[in-house]
Backbone as JSON, one array per atom type, in Angstrom:
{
  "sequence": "XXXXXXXXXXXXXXXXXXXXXXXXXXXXXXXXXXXXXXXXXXXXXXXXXXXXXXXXXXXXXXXXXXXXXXXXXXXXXXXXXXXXXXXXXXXXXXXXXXXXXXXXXXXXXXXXXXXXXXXXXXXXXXXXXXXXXXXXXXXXXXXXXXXXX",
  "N": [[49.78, 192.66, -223.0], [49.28, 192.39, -226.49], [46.77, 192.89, -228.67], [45.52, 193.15, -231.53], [43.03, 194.77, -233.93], [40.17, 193.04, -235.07], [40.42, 191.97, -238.31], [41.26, 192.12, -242.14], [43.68, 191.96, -241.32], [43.81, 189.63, -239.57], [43.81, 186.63, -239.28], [42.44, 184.67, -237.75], [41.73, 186.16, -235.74], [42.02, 186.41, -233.24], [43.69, 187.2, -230.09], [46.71, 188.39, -230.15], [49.2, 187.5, -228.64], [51.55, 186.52, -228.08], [54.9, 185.95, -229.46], [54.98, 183.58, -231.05], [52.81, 183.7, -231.66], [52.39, 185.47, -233.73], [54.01, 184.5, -235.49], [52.73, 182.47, -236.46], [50.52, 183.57, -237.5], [51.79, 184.83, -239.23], [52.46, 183.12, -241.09], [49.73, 182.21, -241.91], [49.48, 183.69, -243.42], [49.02, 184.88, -246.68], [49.85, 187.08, -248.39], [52.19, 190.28, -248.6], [50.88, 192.35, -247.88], [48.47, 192.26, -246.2], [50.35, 191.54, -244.31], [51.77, 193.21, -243.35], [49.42, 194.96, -242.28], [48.72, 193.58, -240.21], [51.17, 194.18, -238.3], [50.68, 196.58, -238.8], [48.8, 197.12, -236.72], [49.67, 195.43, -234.47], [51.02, 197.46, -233.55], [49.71, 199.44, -233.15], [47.98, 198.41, -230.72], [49.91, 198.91, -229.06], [50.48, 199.4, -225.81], [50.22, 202.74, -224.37], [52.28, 205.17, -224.48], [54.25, 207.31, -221.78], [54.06, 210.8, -222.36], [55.59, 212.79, -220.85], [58.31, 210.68, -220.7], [59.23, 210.69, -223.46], [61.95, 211.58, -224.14], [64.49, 212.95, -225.47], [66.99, 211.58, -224.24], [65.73, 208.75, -224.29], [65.14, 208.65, -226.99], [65.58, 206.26, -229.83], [68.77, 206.02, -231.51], [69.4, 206.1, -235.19], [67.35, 205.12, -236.2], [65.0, 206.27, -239.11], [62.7, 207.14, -238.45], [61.07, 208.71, -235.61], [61.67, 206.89, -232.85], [61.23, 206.07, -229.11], [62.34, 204.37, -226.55], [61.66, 202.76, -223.12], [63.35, 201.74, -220.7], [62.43, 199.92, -217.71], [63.73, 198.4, -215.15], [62.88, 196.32, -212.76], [64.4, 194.89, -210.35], [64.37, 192.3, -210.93], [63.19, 191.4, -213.63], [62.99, 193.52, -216.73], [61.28, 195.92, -218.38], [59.41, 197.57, -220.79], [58.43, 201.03, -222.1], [57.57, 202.19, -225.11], [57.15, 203.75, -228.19], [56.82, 205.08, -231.27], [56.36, 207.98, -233.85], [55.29, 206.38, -236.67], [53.48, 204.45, -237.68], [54.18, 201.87, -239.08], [56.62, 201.41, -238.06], [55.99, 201.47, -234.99], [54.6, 199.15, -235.02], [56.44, 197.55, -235.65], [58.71, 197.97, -233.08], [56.63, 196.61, -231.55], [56.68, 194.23, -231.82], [59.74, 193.48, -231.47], [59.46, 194.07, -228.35], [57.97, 192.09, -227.87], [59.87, 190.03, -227.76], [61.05, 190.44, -225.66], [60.39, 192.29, -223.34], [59.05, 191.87, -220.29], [61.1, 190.13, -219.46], [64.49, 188.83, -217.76], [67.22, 190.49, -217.88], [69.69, 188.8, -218.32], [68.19, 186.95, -220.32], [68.02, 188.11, -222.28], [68.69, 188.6, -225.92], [70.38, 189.82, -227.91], [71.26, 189.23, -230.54], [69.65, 186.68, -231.03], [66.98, 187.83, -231.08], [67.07, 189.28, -233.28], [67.23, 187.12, -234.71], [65.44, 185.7, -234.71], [63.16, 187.76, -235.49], [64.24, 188.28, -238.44], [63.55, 185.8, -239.12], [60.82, 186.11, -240.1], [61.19, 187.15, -242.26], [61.27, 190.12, -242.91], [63.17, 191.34, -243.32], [63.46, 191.21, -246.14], [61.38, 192.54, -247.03], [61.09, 195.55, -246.2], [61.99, 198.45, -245.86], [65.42, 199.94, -246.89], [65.95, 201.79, -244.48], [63.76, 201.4, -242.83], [64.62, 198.55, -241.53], [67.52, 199.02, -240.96], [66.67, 201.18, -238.87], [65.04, 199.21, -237.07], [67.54, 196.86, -236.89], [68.66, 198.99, -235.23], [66.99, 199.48, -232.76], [67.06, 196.47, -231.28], [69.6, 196.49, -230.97], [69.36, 198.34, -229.18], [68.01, 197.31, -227.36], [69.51, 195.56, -226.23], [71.53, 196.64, -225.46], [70.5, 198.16, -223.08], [69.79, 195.85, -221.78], [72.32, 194.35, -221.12], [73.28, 196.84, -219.05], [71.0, 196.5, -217.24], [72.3, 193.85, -216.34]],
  "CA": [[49.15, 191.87, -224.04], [48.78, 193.16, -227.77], [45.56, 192.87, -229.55], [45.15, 194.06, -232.59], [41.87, 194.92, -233.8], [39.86, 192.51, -235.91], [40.22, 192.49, -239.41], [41.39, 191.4, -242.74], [45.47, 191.06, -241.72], [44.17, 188.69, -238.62], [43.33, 185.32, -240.01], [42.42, 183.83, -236.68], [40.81, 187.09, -234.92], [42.3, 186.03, -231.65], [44.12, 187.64, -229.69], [48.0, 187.87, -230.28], [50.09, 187.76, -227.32], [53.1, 186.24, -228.17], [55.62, 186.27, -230.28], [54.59, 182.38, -231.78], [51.1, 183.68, -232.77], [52.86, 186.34, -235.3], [54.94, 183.61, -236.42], [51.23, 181.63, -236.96], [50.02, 184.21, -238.14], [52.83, 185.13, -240.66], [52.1, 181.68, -242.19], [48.41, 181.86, -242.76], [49.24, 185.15, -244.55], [49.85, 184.73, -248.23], [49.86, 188.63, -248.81], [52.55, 190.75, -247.75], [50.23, 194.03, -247.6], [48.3, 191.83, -244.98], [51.34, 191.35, -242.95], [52.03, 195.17, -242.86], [48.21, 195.57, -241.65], [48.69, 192.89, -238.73], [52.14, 195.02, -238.14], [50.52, 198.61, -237.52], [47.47, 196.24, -235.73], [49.82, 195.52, -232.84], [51.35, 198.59, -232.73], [48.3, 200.38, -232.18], [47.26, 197.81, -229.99], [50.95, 198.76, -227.84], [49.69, 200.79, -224.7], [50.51, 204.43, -224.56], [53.93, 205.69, -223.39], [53.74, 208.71, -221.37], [55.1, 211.78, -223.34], [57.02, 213.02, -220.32], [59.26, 209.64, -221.26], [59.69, 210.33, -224.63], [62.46, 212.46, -224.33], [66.09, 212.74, -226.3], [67.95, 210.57, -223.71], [65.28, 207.56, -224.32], [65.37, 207.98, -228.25], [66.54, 205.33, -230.14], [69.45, 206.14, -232.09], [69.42, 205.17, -235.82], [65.8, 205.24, -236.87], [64.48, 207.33, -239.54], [61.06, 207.32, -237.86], [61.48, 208.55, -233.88], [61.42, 205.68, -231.51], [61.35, 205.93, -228.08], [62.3, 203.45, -225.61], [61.97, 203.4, -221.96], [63.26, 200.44, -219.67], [62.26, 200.26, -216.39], [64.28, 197.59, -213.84], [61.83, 195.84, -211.32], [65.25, 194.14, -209.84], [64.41, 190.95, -211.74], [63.35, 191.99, -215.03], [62.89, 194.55, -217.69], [59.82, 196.16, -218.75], [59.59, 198.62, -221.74], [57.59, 201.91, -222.7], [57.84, 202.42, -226.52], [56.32, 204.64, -229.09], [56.79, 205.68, -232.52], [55.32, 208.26, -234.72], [55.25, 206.06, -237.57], [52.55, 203.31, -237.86], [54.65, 200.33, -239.03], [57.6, 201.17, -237.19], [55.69, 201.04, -234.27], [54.52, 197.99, -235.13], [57.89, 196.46, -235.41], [58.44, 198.38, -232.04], [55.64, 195.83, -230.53], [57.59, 192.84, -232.53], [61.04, 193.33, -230.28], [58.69, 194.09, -227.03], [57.19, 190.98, -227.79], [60.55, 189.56, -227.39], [62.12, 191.16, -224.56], [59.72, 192.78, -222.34], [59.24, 191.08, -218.7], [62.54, 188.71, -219.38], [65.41, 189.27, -216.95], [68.47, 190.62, -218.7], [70.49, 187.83, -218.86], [67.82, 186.33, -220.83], [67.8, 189.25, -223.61], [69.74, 188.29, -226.58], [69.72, 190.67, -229.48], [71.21, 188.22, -231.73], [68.28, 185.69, -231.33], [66.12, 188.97, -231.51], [67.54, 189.48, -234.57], [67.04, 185.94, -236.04], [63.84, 185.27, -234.31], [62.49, 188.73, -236.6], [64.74, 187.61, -239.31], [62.52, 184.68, -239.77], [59.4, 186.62, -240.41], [61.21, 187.32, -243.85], [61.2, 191.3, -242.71], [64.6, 192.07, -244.2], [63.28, 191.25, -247.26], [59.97, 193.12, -247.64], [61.02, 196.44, -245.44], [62.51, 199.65, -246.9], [66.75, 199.93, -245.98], [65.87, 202.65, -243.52], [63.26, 200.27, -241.62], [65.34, 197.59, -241.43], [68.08, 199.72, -240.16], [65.99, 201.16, -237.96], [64.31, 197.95, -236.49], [68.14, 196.51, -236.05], [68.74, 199.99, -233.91], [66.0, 198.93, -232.13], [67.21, 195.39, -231.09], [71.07, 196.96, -230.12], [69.03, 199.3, -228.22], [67.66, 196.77, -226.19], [70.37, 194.59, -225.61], [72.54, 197.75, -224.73], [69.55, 198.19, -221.79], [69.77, 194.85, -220.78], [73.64, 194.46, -220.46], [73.11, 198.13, -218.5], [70.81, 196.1, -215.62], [72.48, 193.16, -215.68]],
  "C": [[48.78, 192.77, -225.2], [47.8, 192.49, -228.5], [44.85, 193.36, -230.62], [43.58, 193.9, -232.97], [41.52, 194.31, -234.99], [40.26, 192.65, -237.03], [40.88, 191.77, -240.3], [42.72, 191.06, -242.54], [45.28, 189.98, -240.37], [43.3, 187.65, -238.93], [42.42, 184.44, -238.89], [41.31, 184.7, -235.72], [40.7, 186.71, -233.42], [43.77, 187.22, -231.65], [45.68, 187.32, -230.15], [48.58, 188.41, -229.3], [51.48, 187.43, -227.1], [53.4, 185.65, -229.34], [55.35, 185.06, -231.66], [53.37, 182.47, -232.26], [51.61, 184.94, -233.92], [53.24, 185.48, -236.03], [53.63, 182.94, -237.14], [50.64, 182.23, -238.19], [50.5, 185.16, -239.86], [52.4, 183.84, -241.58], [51.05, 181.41, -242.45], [48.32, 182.62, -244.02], [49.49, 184.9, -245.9], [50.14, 186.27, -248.47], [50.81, 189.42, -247.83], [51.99, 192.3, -246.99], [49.16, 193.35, -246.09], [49.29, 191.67, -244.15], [51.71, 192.15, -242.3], [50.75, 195.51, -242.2], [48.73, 194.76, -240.49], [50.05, 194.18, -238.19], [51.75, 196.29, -237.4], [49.31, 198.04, -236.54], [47.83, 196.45, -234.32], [50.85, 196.78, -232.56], [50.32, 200.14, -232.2], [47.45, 199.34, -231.24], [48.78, 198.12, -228.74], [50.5, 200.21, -226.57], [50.65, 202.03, -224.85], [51.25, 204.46, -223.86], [53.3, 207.06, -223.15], [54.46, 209.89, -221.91], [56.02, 212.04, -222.42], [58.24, 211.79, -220.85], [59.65, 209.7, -221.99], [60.62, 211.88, -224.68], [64.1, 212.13, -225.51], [66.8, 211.24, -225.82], [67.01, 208.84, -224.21], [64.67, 207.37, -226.19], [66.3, 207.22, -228.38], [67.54, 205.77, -231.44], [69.66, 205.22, -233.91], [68.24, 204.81, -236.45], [65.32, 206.4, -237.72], [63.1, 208.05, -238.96], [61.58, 207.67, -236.54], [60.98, 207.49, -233.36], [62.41, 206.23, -230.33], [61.47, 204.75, -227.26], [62.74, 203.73, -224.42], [62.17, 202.23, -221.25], [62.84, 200.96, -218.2], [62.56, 198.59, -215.31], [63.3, 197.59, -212.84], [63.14, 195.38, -209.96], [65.33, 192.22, -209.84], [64.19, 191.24, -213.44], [63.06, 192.68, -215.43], [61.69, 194.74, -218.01], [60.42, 197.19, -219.43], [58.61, 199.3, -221.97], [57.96, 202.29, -223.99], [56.99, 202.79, -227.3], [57.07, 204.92, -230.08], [56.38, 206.88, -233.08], [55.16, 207.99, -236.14], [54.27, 204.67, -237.63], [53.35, 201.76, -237.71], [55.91, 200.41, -238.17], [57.07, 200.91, -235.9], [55.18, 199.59, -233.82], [55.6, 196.87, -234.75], [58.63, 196.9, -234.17], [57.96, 196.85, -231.07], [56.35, 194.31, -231.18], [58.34, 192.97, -231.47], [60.08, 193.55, -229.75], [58.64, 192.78, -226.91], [58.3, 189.85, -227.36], [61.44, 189.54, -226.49], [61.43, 191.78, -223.73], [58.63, 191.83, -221.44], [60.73, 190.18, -218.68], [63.42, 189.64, -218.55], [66.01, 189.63, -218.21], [69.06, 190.16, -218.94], [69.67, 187.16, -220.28], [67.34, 187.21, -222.03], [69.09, 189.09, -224.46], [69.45, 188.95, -227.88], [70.37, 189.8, -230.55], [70.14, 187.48, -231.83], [67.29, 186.63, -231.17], [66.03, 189.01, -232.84], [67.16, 188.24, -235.49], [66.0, 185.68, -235.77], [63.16, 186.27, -235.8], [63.14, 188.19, -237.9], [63.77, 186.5, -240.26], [61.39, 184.67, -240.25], [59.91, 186.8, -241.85], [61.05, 189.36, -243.94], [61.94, 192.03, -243.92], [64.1, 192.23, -245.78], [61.96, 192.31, -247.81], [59.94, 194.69, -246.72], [62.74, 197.27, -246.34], [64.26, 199.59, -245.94], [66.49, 200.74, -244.66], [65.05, 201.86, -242.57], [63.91, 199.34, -241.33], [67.27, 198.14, -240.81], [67.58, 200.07, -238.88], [65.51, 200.58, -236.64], [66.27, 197.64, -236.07], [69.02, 197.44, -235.38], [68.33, 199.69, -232.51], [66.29, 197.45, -230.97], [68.57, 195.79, -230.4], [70.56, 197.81, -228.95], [69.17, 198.26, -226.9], [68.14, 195.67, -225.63], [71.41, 195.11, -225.22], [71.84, 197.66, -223.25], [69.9, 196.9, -221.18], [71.08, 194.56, -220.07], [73.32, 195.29, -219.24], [72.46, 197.28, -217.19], [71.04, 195.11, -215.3], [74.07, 193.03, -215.14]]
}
């Protein structure tokens, strides 16, 4: 569960846990500099990967910022450890999570990853390199899921 911490980019000051309260919460926003605060909100609200994890093999390829991602196979579904050292990328980090972490693998579709975020209006308000980045991010984790299913 991600929780970002009170404040002026959370209109609602509830908890956000899934992926339909960003979307909510994208639409109370009129400001896109509030949308970038909710953004690094839940990625400092994404629990701590363990550094041993964050090694070469579990960077993500394709990011100007380092991202790490770590799946981990239960033998039903996927779970992810992910870190940044970049604020909003991490953020958008905890975006895909939000869409792919506990789901089996069959049920990981980086195209509707892709259009789900899409719909936030990202592409448009995020630098070429984030937006590269971010759809690294999304191949990543529909490379992983193929991989355990």
């Amino acid at each position: 569960m991600l929780t970002p911490a009170p404040g002026p980019a959370t209109s609602r000051r509830m908890p956000i846990t899934t992926f339909a309260d960003v979307e909510a919460e994208f639409d109370a926003l009129d400001d896109w500099d509030d949308r970038y605060r909710l953004i690094i909100d839940l990625g400092r609200a994404l629990p701590a990967m363990d550094a041993g994890l964050k090694t070469d093999a579990t960077k993500v390829r394709g990011c100007a910022s380092q991202v790490w991602l770590f799946p981990r196979f239960d033998g039903e579904r996927l779970h992810f450890a992910a870190d940044s050292d970049a604020a909003i990328v991490k953020g958008l980090v905890a975006l895909v999570l939000m869409l792919a972490d506990g789901r089996r693998p069959a049920e990981i579709d980086a195209a509707a990853i892709r259009a789900r975020l899409d719909d936030l209006g990202l592409a448009r308000h995020l630098s070429s390199n984030r937006t590269q980045g971010l759809a690294s991010m999304v191949a990543r984790i529909g490379e992983l899921a193929k991989e355990a299913a």
